[in-house]
N, C-alpha and C positions, 0 to 999 in steps of 0.2 A: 946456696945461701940459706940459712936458718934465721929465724925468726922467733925468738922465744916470748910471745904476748904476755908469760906470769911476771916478766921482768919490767913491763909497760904501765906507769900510771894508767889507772882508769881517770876518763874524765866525764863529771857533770856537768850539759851543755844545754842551759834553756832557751826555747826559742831559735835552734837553730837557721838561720838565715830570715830570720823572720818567721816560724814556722809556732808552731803550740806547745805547750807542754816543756817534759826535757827527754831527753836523751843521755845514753848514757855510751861512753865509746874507749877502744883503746886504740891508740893509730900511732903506725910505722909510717915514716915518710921520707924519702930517698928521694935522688935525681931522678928514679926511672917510675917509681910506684907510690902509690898512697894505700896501705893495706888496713882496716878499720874493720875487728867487729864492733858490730854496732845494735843497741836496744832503741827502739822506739818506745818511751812507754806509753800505754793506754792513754788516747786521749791528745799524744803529739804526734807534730809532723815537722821535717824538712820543711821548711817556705821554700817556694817558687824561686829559682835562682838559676843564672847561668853556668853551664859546665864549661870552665873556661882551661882548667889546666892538660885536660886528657877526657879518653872514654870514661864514664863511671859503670861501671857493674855491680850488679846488686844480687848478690843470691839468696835468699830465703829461706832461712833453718825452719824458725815457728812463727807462730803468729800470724796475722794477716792484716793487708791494708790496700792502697790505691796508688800507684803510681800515676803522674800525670807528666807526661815528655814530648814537647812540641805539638801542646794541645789535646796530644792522644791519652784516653786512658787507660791503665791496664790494671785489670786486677793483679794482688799480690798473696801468693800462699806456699805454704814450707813447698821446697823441690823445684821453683820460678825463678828464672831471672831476669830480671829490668837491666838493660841495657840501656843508658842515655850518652848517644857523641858526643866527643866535644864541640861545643857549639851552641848546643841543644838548651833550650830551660824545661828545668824538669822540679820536681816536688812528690815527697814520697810520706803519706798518712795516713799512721794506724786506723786502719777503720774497726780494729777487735776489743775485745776486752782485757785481752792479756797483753803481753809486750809482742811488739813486732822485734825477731830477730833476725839478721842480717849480714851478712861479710860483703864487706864492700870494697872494688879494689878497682883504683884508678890508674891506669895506665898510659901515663906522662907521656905528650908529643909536642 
């Protein structure tokens, strides 16, 4: 399976799930995957929300921020990956100056 992301609207999203700022993302979405890179810009975040469709995975190009996943928190920085279950409430926010970037890829159960 190929994937061509220059083919994909980018889309502006503020406030993600209740969260700050905007985002900026382009997402594939199938029966089995939800494949998303994704910007955090300075200053937002993901809100606090249930992972309700699959595992989410989160790996870390640049930037940096704070994961929060069933209470725990984890630092986030390029080469890291946040792992939230499905199940799980989790929340991911730039805590840098620059953009938080991110591939994010949920894997549907």
């Amino acid at each position: 399976m190929l994937i061509d992301f220059n083919m994909i609207d980018e889309l502006t999203i503020p406030g993600m799930n209740g969260g700050t700022g905007t985002m900026t993302a382009k997402m594939y979405n199938d029966d089995s995957y939800r494949i998303i890179p994704t910007i955090i810009h300075s200053g937002g975040s993901i809100g606090l929300h249930v992972q309700e469709s699959g595992d989410d995975v989160n790996y870390i190009i640049s930037g940096k921020g704070r994961a929060v996943c069933g209470g725990a928190e984890e630092e986030l920085k390029p080469g890291v990956m946040h792992i939230c279950p499905k199940g799980s409430e989790h929340s991911i926010i730039n805590t840098g100056d620059s953009d938080l970037v991110m591939l994010t890829v949920v894997v549907k159960k």
